[in-house]
HTML snippet that shows the backbone in 3Dmol.js (N, CA, C, O; Angstrom):
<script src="https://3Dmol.org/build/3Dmol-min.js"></script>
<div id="view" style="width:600px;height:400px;position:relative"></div>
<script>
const pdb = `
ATOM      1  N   UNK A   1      -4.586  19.620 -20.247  1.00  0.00           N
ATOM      2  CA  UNK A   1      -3.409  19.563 -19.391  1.00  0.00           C
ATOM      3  C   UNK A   1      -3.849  19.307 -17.945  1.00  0.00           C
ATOM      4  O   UNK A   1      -4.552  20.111 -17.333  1.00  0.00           O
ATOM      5  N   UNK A   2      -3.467  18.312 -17.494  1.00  0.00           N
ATOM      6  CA  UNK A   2      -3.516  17.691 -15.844  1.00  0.00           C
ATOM      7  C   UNK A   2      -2.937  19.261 -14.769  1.00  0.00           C
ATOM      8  O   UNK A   2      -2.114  20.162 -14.932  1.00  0.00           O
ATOM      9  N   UNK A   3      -3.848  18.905 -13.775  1.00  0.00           N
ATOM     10  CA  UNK A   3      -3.225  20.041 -12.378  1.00  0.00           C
ATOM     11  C   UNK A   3      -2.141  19.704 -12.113  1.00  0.00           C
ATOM     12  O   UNK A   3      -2.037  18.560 -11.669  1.00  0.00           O
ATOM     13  N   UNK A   4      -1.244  20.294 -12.220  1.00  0.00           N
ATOM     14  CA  UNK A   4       0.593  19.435 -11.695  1.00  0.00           C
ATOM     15  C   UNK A   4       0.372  19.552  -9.795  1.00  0.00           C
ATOM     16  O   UNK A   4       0.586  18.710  -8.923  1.00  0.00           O
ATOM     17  N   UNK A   5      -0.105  20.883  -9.717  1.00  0.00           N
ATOM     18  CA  UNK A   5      -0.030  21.055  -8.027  1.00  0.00           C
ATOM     19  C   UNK A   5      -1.218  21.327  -7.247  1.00  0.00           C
ATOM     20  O   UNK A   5      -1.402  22.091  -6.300  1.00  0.00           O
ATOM     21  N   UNK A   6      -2.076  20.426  -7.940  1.00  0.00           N
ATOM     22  CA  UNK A   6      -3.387  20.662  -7.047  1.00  0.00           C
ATOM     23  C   UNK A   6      -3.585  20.233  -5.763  1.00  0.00           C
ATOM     24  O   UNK A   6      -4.618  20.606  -5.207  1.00  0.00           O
ATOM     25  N   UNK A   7      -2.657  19.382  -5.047  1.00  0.00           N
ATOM     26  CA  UNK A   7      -2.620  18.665  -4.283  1.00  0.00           C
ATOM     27  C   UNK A   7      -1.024  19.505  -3.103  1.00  0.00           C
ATOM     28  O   UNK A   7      -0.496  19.170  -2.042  1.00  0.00           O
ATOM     29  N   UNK A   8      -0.870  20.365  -3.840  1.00  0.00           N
ATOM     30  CA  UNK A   8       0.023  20.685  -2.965  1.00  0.00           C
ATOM     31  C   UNK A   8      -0.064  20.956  -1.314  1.00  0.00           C
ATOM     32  O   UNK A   8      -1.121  21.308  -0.791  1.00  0.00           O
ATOM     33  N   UNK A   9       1.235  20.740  -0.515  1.00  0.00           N
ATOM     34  CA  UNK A   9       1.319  20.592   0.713  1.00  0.00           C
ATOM     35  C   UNK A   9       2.359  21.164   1.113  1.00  0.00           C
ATOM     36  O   UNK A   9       3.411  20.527   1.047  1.00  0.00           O
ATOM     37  N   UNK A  10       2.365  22.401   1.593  1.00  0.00           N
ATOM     38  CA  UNK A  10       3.569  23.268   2.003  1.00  0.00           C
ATOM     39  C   UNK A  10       4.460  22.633   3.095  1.00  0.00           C
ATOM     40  O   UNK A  10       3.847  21.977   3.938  1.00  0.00           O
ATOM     41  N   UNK A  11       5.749  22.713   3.217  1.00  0.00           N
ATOM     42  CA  UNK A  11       6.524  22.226   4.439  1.00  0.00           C
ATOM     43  C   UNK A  11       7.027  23.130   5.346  1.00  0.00           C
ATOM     44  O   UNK A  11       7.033  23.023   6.572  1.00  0.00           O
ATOM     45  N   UNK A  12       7.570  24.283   4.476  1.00  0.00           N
ATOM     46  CA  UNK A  12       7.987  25.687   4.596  1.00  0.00           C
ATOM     47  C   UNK A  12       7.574  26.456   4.350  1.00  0.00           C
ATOM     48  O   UNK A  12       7.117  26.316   3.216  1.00  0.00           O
ATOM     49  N   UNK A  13       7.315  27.731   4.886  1.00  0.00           N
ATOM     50  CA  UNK A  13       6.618  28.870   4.721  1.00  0.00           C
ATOM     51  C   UNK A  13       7.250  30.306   4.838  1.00  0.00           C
ATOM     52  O   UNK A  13       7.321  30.499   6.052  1.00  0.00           O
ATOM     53  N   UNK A  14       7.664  31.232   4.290  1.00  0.00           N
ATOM     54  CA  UNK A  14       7.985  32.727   4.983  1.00  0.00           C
ATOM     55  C   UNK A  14       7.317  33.062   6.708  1.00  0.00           C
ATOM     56  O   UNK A  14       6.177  33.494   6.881  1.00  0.00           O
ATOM     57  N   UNK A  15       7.892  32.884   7.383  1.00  0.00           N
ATOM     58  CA  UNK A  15       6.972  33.712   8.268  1.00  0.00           C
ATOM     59  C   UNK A  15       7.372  35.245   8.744  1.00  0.00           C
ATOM     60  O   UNK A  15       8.520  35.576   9.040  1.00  0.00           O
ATOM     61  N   UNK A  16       6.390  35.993   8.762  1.00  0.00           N
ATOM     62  CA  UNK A  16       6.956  37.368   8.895  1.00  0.00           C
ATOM     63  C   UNK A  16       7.438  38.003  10.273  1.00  0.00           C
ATOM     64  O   UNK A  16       8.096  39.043  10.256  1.00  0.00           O
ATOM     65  N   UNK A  17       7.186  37.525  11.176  1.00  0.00           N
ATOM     66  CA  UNK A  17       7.586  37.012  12.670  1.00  0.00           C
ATOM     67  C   UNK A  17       8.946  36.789  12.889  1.00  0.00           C
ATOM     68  O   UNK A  17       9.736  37.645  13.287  1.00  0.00           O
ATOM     69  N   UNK A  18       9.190  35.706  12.639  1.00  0.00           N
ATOM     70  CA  UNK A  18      10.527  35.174  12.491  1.00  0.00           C
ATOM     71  C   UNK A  18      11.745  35.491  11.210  1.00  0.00           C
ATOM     72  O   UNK A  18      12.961  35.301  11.159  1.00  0.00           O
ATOM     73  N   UNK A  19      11.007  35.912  10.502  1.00  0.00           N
ATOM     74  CA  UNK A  19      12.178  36.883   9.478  1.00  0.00           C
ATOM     75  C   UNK A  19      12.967  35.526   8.877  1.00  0.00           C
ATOM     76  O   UNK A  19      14.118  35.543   8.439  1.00  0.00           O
ATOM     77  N   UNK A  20      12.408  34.770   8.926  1.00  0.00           N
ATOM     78  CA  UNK A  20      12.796  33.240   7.721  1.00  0.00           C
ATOM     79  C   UNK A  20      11.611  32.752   7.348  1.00  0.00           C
ATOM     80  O   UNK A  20      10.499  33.188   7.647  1.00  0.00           O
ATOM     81  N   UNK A  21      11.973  31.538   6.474  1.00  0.00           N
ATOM     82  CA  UNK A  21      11.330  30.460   5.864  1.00  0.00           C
ATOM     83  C   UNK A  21      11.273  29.689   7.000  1.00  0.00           C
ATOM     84  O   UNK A  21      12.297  29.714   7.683  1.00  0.00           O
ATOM     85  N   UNK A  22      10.067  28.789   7.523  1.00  0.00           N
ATOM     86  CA  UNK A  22      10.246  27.933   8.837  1.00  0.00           C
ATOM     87  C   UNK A  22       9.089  27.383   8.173  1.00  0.00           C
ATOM     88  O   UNK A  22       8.187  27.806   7.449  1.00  0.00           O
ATOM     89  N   UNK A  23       9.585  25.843   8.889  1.00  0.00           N
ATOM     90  CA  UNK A  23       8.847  24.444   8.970  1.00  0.00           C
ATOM     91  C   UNK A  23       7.533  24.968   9.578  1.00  0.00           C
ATOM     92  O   UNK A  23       7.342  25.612  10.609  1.00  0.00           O
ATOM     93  N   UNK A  24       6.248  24.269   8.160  1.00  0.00           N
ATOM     94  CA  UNK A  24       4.943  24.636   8.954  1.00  0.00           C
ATOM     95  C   UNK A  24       4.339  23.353   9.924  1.00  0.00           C
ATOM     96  O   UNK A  24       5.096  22.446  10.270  1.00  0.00           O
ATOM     97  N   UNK A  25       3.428  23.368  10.176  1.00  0.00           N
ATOM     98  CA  UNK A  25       2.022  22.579  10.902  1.00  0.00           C
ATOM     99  C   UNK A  25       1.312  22.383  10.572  1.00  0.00           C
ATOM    100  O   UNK A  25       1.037  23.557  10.324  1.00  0.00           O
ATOM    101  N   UNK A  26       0.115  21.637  10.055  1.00  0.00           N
ATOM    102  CA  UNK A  26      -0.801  21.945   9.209  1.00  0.00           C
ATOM    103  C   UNK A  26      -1.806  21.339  10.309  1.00  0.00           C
ATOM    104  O   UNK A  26      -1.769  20.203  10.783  1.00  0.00           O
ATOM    105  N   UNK A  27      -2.986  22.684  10.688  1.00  0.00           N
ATOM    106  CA  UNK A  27      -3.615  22.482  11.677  1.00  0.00           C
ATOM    107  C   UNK A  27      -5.642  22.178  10.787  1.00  0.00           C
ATOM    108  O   UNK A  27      -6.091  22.917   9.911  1.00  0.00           O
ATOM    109  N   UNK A  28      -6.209  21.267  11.232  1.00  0.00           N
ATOM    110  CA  UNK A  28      -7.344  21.406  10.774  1.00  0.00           C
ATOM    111  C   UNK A  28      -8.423  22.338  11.265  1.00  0.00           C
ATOM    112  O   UNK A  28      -8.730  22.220  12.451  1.00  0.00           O
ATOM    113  N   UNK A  29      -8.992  23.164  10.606  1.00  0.00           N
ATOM    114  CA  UNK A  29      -9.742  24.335  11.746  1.00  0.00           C
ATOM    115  C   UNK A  29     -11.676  24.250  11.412  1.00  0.00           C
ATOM    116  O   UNK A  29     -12.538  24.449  12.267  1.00  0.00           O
ATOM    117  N   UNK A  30     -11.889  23.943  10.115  1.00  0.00           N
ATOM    118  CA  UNK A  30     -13.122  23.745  10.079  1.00  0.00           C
ATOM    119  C   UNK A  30     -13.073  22.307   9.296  1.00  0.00           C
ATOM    120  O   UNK A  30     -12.049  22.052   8.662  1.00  0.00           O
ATOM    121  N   UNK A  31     -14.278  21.240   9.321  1.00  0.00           N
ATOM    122  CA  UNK A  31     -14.883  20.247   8.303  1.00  0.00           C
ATOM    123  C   UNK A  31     -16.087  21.062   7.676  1.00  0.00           C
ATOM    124  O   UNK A  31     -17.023  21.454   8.374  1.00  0.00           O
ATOM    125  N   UNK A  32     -16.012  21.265   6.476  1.00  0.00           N
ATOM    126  CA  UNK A  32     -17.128  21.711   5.660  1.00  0.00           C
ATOM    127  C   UNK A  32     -17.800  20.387   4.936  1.00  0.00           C
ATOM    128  O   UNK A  32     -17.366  19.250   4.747  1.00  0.00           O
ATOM    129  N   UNK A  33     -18.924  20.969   4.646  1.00  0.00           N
ATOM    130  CA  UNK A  33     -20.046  19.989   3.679  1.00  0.00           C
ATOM    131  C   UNK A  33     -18.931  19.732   2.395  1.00  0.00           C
ATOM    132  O   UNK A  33     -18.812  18.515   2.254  1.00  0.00           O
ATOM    133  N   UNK A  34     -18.232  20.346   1.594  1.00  0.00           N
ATOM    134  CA  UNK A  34     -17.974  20.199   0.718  1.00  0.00           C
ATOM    135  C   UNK A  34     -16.106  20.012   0.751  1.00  0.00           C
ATOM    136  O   UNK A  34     -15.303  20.059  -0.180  1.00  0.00           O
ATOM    137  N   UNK A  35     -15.927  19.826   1.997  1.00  0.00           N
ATOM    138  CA  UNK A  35     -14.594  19.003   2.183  1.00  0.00           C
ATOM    139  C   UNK A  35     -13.464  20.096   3.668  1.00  0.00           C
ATOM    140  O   UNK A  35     -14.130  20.401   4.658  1.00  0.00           O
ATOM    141  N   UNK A  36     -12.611  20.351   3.670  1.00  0.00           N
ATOM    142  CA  UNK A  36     -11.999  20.286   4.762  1.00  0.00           C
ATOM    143  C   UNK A  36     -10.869  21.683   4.539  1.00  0.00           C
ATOM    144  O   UNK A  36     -10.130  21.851   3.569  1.00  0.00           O
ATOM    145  N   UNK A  37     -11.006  22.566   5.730  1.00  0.00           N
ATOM    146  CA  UNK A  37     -10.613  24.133   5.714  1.00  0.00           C
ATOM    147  C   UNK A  37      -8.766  23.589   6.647  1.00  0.00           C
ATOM    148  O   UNK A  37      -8.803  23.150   7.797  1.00  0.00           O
ATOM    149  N   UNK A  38      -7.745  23.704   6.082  1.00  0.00           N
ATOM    150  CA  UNK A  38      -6.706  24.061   7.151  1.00  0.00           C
ATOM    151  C   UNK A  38      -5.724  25.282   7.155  1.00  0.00           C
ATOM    152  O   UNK A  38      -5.406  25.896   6.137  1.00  0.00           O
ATOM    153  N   UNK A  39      -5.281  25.563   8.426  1.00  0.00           N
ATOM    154  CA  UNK A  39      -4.426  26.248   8.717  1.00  0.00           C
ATOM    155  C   UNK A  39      -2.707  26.023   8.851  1.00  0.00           C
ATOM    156  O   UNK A  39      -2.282  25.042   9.460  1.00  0.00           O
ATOM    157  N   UNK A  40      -1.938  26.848   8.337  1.00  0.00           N
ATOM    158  CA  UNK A  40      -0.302  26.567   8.280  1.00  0.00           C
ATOM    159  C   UNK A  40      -0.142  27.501   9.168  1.00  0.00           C
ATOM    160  O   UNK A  40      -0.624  28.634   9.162  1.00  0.00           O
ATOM    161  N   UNK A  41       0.892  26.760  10.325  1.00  0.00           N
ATOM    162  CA  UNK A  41       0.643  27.422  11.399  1.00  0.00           C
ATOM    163  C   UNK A  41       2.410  27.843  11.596  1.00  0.00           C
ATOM    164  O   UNK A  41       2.921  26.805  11.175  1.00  0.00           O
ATOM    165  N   UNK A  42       3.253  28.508  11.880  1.00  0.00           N
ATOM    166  CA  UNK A  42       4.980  28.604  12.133  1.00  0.00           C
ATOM    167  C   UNK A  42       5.136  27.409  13.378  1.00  0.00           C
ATOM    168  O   UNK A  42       4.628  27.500  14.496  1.00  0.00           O
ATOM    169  N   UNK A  43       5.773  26.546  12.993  1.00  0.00           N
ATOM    170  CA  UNK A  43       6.441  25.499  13.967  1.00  0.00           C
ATOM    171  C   UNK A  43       7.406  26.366  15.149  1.00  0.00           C
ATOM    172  O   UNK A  43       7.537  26.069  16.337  1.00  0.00           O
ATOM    173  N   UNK A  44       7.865  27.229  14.598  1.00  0.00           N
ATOM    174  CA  UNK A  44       8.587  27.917  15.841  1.00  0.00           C
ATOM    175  C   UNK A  44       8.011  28.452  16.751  1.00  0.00           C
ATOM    176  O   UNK A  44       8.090  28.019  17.900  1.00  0.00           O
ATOM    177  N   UNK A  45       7.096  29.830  16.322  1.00  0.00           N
ATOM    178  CA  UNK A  45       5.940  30.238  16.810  1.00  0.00           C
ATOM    179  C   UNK A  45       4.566  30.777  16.961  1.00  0.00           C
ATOM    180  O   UNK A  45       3.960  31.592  17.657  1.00  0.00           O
ATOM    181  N   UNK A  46       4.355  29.949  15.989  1.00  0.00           N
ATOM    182  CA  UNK A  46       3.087  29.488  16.346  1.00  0.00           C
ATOM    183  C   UNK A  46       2.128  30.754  15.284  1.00  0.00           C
ATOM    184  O   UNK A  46       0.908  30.628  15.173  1.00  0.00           O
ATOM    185  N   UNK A  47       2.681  31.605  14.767  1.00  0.00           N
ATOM    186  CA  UNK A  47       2.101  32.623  13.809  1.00  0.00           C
ATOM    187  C   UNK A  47       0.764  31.698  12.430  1.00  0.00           C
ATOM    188  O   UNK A  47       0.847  30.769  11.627  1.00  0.00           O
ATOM    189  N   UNK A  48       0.138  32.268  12.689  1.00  0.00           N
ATOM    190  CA  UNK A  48      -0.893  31.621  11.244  1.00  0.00           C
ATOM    191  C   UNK A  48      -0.081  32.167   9.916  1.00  0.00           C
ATOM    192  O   UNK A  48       0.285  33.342   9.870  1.00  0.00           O
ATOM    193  N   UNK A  49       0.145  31.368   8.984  1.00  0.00           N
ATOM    194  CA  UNK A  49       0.721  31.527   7.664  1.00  0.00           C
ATOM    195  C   UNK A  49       0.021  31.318   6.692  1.00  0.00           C
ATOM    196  O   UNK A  49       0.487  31.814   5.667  1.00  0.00           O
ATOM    197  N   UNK A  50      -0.998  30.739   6.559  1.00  0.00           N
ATOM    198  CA  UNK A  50      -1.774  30.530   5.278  1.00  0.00           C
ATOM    199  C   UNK A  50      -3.102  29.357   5.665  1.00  0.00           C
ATOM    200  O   UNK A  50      -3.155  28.559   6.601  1.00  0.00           O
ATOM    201  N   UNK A  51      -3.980  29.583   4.694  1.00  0.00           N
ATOM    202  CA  UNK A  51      -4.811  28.527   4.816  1.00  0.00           C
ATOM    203  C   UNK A  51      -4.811  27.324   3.511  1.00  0.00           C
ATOM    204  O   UNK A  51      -3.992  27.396   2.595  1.00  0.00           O
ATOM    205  N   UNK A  52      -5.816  26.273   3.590  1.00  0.00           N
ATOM    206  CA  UNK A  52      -5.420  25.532   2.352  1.00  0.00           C
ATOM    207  C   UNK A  52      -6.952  24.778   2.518  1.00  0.00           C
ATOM    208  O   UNK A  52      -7.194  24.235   3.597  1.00  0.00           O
ATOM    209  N   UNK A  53      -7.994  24.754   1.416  1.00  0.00           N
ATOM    210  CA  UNK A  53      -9.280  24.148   1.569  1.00  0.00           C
ATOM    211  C   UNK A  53      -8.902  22.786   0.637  1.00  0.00           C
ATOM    212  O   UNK A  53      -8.550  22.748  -0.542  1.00  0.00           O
ATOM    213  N   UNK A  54      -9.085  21.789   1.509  1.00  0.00           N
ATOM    214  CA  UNK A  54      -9.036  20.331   0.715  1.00  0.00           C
ATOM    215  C   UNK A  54     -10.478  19.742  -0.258  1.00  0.00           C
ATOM    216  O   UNK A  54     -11.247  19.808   0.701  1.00  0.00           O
ATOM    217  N   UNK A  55     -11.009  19.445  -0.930  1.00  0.00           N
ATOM    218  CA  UNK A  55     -12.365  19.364  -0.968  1.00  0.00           C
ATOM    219  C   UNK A  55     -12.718  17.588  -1.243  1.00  0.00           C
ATOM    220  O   UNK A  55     -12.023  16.780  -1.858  1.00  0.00           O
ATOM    221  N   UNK A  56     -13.409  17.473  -0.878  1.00  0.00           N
ATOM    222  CA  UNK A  56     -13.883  16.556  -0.840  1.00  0.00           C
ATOM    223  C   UNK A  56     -13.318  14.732  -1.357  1.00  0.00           C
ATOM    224  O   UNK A  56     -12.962  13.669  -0.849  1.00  0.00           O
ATOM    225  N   UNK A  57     -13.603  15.466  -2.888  1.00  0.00           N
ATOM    226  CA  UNK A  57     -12.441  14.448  -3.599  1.00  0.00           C
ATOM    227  C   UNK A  57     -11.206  14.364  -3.555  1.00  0.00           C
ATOM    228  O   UNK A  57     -10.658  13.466  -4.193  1.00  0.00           O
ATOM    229  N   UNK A  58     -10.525  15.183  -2.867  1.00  0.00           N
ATOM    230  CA  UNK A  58      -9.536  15.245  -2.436  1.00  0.00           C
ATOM    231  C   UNK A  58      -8.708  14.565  -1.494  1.00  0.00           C
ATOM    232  O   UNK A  58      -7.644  13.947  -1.452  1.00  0.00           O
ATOM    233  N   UNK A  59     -10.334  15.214  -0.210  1.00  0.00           N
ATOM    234  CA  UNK A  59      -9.675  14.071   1.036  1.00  0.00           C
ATOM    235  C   UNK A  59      -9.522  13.016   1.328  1.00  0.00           C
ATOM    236  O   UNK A  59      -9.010  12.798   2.426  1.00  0.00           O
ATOM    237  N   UNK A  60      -9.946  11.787   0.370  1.00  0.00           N
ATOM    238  CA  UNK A  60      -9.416  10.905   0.398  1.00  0.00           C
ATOM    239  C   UNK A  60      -8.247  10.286  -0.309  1.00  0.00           C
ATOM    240  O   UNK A  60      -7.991   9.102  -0.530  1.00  0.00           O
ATOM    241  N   UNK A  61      -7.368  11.789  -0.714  1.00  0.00           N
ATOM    242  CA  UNK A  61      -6.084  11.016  -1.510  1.00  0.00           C
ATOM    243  C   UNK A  61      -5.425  12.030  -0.515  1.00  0.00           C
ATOM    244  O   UNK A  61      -4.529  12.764  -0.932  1.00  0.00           O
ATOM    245  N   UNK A  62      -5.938  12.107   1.089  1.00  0.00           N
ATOM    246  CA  UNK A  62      -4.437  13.076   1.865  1.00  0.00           C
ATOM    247  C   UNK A  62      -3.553  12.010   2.607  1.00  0.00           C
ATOM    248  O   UNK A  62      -3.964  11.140   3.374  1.00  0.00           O
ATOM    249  N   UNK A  63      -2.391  12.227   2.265  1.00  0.00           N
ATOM    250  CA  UNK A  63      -1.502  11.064   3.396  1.00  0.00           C
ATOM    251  C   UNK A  63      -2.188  11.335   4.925  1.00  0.00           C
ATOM    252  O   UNK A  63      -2.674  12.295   5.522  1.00  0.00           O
ATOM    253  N   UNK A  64      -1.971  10.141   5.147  1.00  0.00           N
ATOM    254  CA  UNK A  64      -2.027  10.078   6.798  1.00  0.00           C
ATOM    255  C   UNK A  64      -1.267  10.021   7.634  1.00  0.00           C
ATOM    256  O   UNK A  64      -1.641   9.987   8.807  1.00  0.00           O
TER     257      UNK A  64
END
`;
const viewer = $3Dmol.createViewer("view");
viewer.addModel(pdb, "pdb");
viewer.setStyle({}, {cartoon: {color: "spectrum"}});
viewer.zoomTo();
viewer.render();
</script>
């Protein structure tokens, strides 16, 4: 059976700050040897919400 959501990309997030679901950011914070560390950041303000490690084979199927 294929990964259905390996590739997933959050838009929205809970933030606990703001007491909703709010539009994220997706900030890049490290490049690793073995592919690429980011951060979901609250578009409103600015709270860290989650991280997401891309790897390698990956990063070349991320939209631009």
């Amino acid at each position: 059976m294929a990964q259905q959501f390996g590739n997933l990309i959050a838009s929205e997030l809970y933030c606990p700050h703001c007491k909703l679901a709010q539009p994220v950011r997706e900030r890049l914070l490290l490049v690793l040897l073995d592919g690429e560390l980011y951060e979901y950041v609250c578009a409103r303000c600015g709270a860290s919400l989650g991280k997401r490690t891309v790897t390698q084979t990956d990063c070349h199927k991320r939209p631009q």
